[in-house]
N, C-alpha and C positions, 0 to 999 in steps of 0.2 A: 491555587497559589502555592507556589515551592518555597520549602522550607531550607533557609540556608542554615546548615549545622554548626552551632559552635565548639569548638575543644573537647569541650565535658560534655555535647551530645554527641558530636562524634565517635569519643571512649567509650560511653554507656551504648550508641548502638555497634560498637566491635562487641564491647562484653557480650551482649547481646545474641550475637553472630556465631558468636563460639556456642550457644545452647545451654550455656551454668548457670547458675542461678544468679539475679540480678535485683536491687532495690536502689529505688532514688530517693534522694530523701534530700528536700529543697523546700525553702521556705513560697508561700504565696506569691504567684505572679515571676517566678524564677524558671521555668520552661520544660515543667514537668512535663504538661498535656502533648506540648510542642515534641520534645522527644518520644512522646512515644508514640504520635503521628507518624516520627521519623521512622518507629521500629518497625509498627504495623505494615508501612509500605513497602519496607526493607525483608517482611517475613517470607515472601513471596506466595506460596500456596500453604502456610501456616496458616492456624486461625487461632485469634486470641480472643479477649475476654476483660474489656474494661468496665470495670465497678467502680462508680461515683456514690454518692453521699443523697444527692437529690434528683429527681426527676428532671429540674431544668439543667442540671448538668449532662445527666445521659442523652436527653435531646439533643443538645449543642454539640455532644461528641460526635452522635449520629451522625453529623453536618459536615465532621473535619477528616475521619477515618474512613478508612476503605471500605470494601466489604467485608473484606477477611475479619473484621475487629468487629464483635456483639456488644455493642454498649447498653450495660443495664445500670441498674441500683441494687446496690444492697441489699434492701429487703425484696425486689423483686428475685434477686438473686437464691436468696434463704427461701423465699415462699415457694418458686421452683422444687428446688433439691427438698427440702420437708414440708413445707406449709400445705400442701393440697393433703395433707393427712389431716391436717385442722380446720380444713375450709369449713365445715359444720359450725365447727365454735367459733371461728373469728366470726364469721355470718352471724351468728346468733348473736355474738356479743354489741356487734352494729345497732342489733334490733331490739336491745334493750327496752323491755317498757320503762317506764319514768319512776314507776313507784319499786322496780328491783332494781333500778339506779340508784335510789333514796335510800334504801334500805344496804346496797354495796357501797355508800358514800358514809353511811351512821347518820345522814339526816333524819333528823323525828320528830320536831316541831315545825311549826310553821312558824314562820318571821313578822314581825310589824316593822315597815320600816318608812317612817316618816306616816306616819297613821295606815299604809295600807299593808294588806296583810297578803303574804307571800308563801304560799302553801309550799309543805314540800316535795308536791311534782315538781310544782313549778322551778325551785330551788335546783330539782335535778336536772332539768331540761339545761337552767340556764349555765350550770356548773357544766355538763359535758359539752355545749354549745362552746363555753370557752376553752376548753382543750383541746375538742377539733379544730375549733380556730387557729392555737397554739400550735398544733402540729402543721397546720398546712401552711401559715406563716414564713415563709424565705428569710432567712437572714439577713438583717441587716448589713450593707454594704458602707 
């Protein structure tokens, strides 16, 4: 489907054309992604480099841009350029046992709550349980 350009996509893809340096800056839903659809197809044998925020955004990009355009995330991005020097430690950090979670958390008792008693593996399991939820969590729309 073609994208018909408006004004300010049109300007931002001449700025563009010319090679200088260029920043959009547009509130949500205002036709950021949309121009730089425009750009990527207007690059001709350039190749860029769109970084989103989340997973289900670089997906969707994947769907709108050329080939010329590599749409990633951010932190796919960083783990590329440094993170394979830390693959060890994120790795390890995943495989946490339960009780050097407990003891990285400052949990040290065990809980009674409503008569029953909640050790603190348990405590740990359920505390990181809810912030990989948290992380993988989408945004509320």
């Amino acid at each position: 489907m073609a994208i018909k350009p408006t004004e300010e996509q049109r300007a931002a893809c001449d700025a563009f054309a010319t090679g200088g340096d260029l920043a959009l800056v547009a509130g949500a839903g205002t036709g950021k992604t949309s121009t730089l659809v425009l750009m990527g197809a207007a690059a001709g044998r350039r190749r860029g480099v769109y970084v989103s925020f989340n997973r289900e955004i670089a997906d969707h990009a994947k769907t709108v841009f050329g080939p010329n355009v590599e749409c990633r995330t951010a932190h796919s991005f960083a783990y590329r350029a440094v993170g394979r020097r830390y693959a060890d430690r994120i790795q390890k950090s995943a495989h946490l046992p339960p009780a050097e979670s407990a003891r990285r958390l400052g949990l040290r008792r065990d809980l009674v709550v409503n008569g029953r008693v909640i050790k603190v593996n348990h405590q740990a399991r359920l505390v990181m349980g809810m912030v990989r939820r948290f992380c993988y969590t989408p945004p509320r729309k």
